[in-house]
VOPARO-820642 format. One record per residue (C-alpha): residue number from 0; x, y, z. Coordinates in nm, 3 decimals, m for minus. Each point is the difference from the previous one (the first is absolute). Last residue first. Layout:
BEGIN
@gufi NUM | c1 X | c2 Y | c3 Z $
...
***
This chain:
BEGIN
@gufi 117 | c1 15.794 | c2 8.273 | c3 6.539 $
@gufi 116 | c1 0.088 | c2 0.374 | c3 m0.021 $
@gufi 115 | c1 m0.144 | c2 0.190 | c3 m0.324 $
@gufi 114 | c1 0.225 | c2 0.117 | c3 m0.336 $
@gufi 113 | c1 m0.166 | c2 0.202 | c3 m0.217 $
@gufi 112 | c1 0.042 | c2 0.038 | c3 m0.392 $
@gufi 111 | c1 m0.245 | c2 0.253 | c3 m0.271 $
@gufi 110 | c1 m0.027 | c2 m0.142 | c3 m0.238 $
@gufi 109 | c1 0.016 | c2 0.126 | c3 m0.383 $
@gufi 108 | c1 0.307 | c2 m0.210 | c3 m0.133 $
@gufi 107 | c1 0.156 | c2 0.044 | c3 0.326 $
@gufi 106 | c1 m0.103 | c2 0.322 | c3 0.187 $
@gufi 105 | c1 0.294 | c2 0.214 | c3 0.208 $
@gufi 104 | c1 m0.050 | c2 0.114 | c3 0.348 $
@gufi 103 | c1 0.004 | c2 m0.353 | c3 0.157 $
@gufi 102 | c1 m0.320 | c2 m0.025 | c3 0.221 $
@gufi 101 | c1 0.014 | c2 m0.042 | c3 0.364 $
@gufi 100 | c1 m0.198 | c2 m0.246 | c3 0.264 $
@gufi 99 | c1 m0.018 | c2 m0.110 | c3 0.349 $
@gufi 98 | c1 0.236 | c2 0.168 | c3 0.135 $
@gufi 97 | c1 0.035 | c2 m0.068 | c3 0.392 $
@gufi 96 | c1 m0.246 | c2 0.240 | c3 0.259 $
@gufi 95 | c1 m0.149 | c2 m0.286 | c3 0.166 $
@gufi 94 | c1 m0.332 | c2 0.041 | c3 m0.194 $
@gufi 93 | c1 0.165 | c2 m0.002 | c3 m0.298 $
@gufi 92 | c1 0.157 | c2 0.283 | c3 m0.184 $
@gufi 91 | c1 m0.056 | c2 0.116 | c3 m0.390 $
@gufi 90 | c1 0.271 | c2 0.174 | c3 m0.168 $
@gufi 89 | c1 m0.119 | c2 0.138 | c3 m0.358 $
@gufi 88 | c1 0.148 | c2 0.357 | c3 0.099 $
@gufi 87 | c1 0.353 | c2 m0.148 | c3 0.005 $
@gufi 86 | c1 m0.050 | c2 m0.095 | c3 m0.342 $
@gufi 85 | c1 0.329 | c2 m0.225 | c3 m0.038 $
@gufi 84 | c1 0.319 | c2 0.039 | c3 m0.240 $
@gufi 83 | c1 0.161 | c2 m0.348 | c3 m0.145 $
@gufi 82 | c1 0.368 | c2 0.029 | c3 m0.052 $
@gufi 81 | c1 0.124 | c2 m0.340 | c3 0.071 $
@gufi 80 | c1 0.070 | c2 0.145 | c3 0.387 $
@gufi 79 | c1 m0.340 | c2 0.187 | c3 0.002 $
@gufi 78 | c1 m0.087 | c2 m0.392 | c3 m0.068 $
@gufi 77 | c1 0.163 | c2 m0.122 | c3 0.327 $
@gufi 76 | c1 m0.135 | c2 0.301 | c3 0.217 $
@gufi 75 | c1 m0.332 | c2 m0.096 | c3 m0.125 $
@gufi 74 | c1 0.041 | c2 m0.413 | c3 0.092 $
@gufi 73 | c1 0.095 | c2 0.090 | c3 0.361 $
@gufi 72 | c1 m0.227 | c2 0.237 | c3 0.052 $
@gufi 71 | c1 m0.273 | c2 m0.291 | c3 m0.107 $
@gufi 70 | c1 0.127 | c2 m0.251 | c3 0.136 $
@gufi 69 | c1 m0.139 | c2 m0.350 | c3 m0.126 $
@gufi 68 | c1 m0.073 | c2 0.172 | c3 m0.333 $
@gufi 67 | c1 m0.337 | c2 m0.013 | c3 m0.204 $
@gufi 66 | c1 m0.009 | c2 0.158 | c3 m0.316 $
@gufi 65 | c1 m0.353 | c2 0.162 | c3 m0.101 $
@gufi 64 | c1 m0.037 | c2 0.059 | c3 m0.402 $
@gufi 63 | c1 m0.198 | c2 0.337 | c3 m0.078 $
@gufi 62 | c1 m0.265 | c2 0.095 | c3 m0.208 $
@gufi 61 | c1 m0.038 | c2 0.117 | c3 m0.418 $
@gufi 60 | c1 0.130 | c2 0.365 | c3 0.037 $
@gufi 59 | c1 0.159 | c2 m0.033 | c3 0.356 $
@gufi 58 | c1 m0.179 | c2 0.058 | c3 0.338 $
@gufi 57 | c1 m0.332 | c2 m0.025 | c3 m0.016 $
@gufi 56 | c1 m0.289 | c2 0.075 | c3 m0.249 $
@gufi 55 | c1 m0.276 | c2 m0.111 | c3 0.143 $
@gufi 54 | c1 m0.223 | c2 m0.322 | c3 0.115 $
@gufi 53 | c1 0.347 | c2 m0.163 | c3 0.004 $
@gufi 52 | c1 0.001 | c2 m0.401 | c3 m0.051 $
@gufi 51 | c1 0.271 | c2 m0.122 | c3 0.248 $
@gufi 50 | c1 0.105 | c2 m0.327 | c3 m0.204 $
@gufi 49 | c1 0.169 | c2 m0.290 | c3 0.148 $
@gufi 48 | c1 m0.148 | c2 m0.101 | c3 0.300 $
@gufi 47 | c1 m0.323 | c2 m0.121 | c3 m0.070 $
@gufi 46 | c1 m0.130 | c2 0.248 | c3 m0.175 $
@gufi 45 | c1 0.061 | c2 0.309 | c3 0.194 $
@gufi 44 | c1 m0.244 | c2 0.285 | c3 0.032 $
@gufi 43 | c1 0.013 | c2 0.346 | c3 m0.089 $
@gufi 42 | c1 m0.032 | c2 0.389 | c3 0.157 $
@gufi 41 | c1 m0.376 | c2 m0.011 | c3 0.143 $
@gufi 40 | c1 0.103 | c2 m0.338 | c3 0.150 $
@gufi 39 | c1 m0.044 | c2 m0.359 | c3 m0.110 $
@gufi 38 | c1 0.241 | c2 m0.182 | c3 0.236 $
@gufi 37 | c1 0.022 | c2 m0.329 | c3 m0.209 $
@gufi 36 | c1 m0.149 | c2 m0.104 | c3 m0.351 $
@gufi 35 | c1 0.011 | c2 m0.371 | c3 0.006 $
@gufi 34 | c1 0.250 | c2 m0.202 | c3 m0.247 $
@gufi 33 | c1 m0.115 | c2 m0.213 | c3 m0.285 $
@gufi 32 | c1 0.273 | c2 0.101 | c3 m0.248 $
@gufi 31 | c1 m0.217 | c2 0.174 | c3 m0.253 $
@gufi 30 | c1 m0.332 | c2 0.037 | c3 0.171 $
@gufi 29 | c1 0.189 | c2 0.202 | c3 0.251 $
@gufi 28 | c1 0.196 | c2 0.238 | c3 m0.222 $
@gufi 27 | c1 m0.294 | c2 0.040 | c3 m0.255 $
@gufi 26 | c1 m0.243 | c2 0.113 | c3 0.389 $
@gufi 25 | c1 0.342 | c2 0.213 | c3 0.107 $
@gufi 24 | c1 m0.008 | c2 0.157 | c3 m0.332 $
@gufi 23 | c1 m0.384 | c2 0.101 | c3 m0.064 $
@gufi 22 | c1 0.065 | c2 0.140 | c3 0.417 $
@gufi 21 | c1 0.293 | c2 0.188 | c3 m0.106 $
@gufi 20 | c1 m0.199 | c2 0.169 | c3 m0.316 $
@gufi 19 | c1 m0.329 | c2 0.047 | c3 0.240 $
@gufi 18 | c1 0.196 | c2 0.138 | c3 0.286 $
@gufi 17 | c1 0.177 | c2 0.271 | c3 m0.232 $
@gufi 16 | c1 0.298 | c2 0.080 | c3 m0.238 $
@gufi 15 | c1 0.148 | c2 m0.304 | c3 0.083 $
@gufi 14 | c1 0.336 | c2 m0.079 | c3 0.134 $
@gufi 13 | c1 0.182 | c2 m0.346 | c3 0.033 $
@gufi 12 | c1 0.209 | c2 m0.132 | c3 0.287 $
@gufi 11 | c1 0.217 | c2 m0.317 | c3 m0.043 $
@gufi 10 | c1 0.044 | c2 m0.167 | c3 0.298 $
@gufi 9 | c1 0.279 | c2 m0.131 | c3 0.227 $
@gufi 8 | c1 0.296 | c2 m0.050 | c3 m0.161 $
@gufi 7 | c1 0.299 | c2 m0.126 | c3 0.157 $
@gufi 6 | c1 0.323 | c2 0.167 | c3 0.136 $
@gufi 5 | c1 0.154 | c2 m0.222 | c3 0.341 $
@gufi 4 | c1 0.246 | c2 0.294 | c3 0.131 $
@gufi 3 | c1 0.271 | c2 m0.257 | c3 0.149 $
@gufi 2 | c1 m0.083 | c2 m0.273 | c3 m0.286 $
@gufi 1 | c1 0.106 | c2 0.287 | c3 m0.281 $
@gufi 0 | c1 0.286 | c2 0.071 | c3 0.222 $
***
């Protein structure tokens, strides 16, 4: 099952109080492992792909931590199954109308958790 619903990380999402604070972060991030800063937006950036850098307090107390499934309705109605309760409100479509997002209601060690479609 675990090769049916495909589960790996994506990114790591960190919040900031502000665009300055996320920016300061994005520029260590970069410097750090040598990757470019991405998709600069008024909400965050990536660095390379492995951190979204939040210019705000988003979802969960420190960020979030994206999962990426192969089928994404398939992999929810697999965790409900283990137990695992979904934000229904955090649902984000495509364009085509298919999920493209949802957070897990519950945070893990301060972060918030989202799984996307591949």
């Amino acid at each position: 099952m675990q090769q049916v619903l495909g589960l790996e990380l994506r990114h790591v999402g960190l919040n900031h109080p502000d665009a300055k604070a996320g920016m300061a972060t994005a520029e260590l991030l970069s410097q750090l492992t040598g990757w470019p800063i991405l998709r600069d937006s008024e909400r965050g950036c990536f660095v390379g792909d492995g951190f979204e850098v939040m210019k705000l307090q988003g979802r969960g107390t420190y960020g979030h931590i994206a999962l990426a499934a192969n089928d994404l309705p398939r992999a929810k109605w697999h965790l409900e199954r283990r137990g695992f309760q979904f934000d229904e409100d955090s649902l984000e479509l495509d364009a085509t109308g298919r999920p493209r997002l949802i957070y897990i209601k519950d945070e893990v060690a301060g972060f918030g958790i989202h799984l996307s479609q591949k």
